[in-house]
LUMBASE-258340 format. One record per residue (C-alpha): residue number from 1; residue in one letter; y, z, x. Coordinates in nm, 4 decimals. Each point is the difference from the previous one (the first is absolute). Layout:
BEGIN
{node NUM A {Y Z X}}
...
! end
This chain:
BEGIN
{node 1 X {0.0000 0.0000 0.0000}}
{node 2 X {0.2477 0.0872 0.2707}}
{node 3 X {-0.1061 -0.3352 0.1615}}
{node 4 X {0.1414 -0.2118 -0.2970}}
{node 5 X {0.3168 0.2145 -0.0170}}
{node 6 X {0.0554 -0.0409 0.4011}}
{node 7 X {-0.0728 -0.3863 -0.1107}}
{node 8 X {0.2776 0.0122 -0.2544}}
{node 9 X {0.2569 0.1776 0.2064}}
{node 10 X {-0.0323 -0.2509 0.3404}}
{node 11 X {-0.0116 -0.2979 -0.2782}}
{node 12 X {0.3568 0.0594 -0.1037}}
{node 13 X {0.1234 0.1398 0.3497}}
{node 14 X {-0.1229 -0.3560 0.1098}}
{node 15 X {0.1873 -0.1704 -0.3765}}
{node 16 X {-0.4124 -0.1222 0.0066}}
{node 17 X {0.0462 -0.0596 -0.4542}}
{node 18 X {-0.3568 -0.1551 -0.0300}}
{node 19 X {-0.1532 0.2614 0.2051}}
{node 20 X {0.1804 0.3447 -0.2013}}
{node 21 X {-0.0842 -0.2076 -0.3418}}
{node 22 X {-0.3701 -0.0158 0.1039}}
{node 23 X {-0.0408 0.3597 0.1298}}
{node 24 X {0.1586 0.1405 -0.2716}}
{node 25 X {-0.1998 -0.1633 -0.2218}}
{node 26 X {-0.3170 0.1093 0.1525}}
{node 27 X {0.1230 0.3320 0.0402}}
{node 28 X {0.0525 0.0403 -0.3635}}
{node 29 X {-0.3444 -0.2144 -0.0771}}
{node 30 X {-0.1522 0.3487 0.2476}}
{node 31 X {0.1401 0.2468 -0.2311}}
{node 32 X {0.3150 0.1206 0.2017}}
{node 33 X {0.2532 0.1175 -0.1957}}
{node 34 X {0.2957 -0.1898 -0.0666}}
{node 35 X {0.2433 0.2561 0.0278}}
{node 36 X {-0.1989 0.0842 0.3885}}
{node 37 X {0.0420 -0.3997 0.0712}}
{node 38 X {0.4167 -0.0070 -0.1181}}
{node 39 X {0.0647 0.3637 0.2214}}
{node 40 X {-0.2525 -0.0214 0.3053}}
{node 41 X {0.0241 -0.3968 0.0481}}
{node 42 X {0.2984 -0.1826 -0.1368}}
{node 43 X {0.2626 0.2870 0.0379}}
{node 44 X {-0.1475 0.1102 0.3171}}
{node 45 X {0.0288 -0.3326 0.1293}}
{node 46 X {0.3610 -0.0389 -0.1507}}
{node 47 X {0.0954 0.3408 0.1548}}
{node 48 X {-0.1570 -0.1566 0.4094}}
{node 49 X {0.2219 -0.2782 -0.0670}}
{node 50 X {0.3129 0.1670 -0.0962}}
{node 51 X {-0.0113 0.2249 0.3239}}
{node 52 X {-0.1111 -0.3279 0.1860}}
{node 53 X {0.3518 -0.1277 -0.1250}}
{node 54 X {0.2066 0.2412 0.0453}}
{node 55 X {-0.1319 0.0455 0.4014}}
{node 56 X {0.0268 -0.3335 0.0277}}
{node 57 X {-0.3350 -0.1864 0.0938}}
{node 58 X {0.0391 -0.1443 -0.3799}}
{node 59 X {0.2932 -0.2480 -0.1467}}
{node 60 X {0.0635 -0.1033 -0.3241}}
{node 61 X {-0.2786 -0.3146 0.0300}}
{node 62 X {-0.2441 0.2675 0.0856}}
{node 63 X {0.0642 0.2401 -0.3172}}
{node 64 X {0.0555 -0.2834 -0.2284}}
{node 65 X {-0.3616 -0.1242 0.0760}}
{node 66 X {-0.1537 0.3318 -0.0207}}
{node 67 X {0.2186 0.0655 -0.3325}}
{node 68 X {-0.1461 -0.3432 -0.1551}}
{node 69 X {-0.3366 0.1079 0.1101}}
{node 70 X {0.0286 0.3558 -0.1624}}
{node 71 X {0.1090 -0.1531 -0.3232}}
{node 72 X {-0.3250 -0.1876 0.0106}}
{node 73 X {-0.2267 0.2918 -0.0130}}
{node 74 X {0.2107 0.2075 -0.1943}}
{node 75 X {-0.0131 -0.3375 -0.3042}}
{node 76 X {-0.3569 0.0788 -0.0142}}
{node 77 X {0.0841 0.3973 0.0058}}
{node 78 X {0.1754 0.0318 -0.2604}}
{node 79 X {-0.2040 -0.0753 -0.3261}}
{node 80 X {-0.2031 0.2787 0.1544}}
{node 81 X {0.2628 0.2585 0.0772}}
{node 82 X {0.1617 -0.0554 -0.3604}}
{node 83 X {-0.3756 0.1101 -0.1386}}
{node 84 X {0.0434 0.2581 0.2771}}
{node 85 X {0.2801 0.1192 -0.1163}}
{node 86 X {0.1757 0.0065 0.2795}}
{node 87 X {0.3585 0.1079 -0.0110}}
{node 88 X {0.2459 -0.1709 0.2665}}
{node 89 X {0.2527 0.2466 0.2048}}
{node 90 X {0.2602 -0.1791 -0.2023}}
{node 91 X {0.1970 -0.3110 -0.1194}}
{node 92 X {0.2809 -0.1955 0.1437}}
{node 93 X {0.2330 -0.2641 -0.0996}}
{node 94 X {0.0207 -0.2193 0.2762}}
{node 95 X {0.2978 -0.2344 0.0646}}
{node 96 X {0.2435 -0.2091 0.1913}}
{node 97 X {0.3575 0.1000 -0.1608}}
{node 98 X {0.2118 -0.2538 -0.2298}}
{node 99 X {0.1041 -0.2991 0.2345}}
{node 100 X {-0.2275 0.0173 0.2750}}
{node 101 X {-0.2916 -0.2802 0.0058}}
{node 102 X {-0.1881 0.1649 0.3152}}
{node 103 X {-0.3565 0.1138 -0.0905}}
{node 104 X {-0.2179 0.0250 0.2668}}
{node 105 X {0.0876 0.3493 0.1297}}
{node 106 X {-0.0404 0.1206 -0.3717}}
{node 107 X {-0.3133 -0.1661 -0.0370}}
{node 108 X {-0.1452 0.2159 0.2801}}
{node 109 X {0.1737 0.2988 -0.1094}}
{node 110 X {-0.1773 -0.0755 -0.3191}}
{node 111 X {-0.3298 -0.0404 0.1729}}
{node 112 X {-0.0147 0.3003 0.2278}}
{node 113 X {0.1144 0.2102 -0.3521}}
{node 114 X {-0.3153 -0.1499 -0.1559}}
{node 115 X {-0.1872 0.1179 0.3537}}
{node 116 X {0.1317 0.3464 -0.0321}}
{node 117 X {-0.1477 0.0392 -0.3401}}
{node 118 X {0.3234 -0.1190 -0.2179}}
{node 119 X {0.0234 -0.1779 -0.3167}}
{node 120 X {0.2247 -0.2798 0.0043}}
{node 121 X {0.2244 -0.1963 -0.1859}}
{node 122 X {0.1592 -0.2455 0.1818}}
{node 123 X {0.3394 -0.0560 -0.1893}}
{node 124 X {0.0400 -0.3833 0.2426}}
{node 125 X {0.3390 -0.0865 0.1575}}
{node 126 X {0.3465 0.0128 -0.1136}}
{node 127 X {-0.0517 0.3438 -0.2295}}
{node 128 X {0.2728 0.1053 -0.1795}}
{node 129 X {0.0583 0.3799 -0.0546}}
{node 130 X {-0.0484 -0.0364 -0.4031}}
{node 131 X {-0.3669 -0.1673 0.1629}}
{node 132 X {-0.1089 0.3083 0.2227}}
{node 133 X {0.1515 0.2446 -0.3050}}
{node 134 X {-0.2510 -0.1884 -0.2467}}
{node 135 X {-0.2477 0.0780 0.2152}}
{node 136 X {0.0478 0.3736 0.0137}}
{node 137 X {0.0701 0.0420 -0.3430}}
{node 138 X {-0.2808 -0.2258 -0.1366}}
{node 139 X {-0.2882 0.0171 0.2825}}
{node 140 X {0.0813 0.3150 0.1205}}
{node 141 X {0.0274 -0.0250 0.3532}}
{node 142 X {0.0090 0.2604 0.2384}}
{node 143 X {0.1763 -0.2011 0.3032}}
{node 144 X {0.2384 -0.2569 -0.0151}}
{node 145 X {0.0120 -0.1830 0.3721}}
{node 146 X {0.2996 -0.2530 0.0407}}
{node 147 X {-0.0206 -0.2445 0.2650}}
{node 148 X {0.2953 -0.2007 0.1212}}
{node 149 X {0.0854 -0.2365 0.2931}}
{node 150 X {0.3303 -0.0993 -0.0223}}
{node 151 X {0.2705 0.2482 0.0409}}
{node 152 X {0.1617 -0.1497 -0.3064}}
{node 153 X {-0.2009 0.1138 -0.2166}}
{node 154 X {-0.0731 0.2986 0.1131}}
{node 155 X {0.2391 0.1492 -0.2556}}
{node 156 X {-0.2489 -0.0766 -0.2699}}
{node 157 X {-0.2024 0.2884 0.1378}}
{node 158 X {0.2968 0.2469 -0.0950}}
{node 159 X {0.0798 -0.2067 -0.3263}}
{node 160 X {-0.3787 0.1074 -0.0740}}
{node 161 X {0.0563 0.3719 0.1219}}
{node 162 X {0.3046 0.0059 -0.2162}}
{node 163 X {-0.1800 -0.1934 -0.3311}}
{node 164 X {-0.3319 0.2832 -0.0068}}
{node 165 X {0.2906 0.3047 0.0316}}
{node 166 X {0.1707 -0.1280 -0.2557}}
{node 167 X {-0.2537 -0.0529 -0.2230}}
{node 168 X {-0.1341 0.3720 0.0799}}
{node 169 X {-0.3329 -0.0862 0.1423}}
{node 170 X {0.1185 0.0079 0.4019}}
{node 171 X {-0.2032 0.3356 -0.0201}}
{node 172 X {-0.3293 -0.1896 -0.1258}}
{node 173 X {-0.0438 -0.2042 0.2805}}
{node 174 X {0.0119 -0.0111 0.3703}}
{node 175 X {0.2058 -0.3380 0.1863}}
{node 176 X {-0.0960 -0.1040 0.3026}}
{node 177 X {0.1449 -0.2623 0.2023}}
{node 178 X {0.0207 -0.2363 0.2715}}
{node 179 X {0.0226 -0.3927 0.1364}}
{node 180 X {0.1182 -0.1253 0.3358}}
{node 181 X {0.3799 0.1411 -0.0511}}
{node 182 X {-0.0568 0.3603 -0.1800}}
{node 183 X {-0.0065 0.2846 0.2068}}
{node 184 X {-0.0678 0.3832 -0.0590}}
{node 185 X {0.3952 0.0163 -0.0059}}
{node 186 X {0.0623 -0.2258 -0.2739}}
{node 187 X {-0.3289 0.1874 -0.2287}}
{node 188 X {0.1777 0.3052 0.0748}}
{node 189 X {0.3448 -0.1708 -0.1329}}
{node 190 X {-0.1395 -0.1096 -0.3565}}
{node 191 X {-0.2055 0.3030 -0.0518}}
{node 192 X {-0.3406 -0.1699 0.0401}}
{node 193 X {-0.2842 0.2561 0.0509}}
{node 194 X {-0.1632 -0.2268 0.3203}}
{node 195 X {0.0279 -0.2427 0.2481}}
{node 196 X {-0.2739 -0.2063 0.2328}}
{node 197 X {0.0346 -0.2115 0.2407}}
{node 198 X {-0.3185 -0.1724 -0.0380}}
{node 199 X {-0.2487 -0.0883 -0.2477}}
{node 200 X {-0.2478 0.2699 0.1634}}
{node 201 X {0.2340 0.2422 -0.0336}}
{node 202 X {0.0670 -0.0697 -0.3448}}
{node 203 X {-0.3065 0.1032 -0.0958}}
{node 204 X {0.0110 0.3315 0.2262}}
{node 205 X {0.3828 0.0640 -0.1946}}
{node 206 X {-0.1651 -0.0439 -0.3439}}
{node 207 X {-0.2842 0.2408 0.0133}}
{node 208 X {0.2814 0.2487 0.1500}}
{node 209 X {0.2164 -0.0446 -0.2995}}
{node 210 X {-0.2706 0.0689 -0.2450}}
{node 211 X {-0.1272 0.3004 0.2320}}
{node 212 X {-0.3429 -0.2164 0.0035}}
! end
């Protein structure tokens, strides 16, 4: 059993898709748990690759193949871990802010969120404040995480802040940010409850704000 899981975990260090997809079939064909396969291989493996990143013997290529290849297994996963019942940390609204095009650092946030154990909902590009607000009120996030990569639109990020105070639900919901431009400074200006520098530690900031 801990053969298959070790299988899993150097599949998506190595962004190997066909390989995870295959062991984690056969591990679930052997009777090992779903919820054992999601923790001790895919999150694992998430977790190696994140502190790969961040020491720097992995770049974004690297952690976008592994990413792609953890979203393989965890497709098949997650039929099983709904019958499971299996409960993620918690669930963030993902999105670049109103203006900005740029995805691809989003996309990975959104990925290594979905690593970590996170449910996501990926609001796209160009999110409007009245967009992430919807998506507190109505799904009930837990996180909102605002990307941006232009400084001009940056402000979007505090016309956000501003929109969820002023509709009284700033208090339900933690804001994360960050994009090529934003720095701690500037989260600390608009009264955001995070910044990360990196997709990796995205995921690290987001378990901290939910004490997970």
């Amino acid at each position: 059993m801990e053969n298959k899981l070790e299988v899993i975990r150097s599949g998506i260090m190595d962004g190997d898709m066909q390989l995870v997809q295959s062991t984690v079939t056969a591990a679930l064909e052997e009777g090992v748990p779903a919820p054992e396969i999601l923790n001790e291989g895919l999150i694992k493996a998430m977790a190696e690759v994140g502190r790969l990143f961040e020491e720097g013997e992995y770049f974004v290529p690297e952690m976008l193949i592994a990413a792609r290849a953890m979203k393989a297994g965890l497709a098949i996963l997650k039929p099983k871990l709904i019958d499971a019942d299996v409960k993620p940390i918690g669930k963030v609204a993902a999105g670049t802010v109103k203006g900005d095009l740029h995805d691809i650092g989003k996309n990975l946030v959104c990925m290594m969120l979905e690593g970590a154990g996170f449910e996501i909902v990926d609001l796209g590009t160009d999110v409007s404040p009245e967009k992430f607000l919807d998506a507190v009120k109505i799904q009930g996030v837990d996180v909102i995480a605002m990307s941006a990569l232009l400084t001009t639109t940056m402000p979007n990020m505090k016309n956000t802040v501003d929109a969820l105070v002023e509709a009284g639900i700033r208090d339900s919901v933690k804001v994360m940010i960050g994009g090529a431009p934003v720095t701690q400074a500037y989260a600390d200006e608009i009264g955001a409850d995070g910044y990360a520098p990196d997709a990796s530690r995205a995921a690290t900031m987001a378990k901290q704000l939910l004490g997970a």
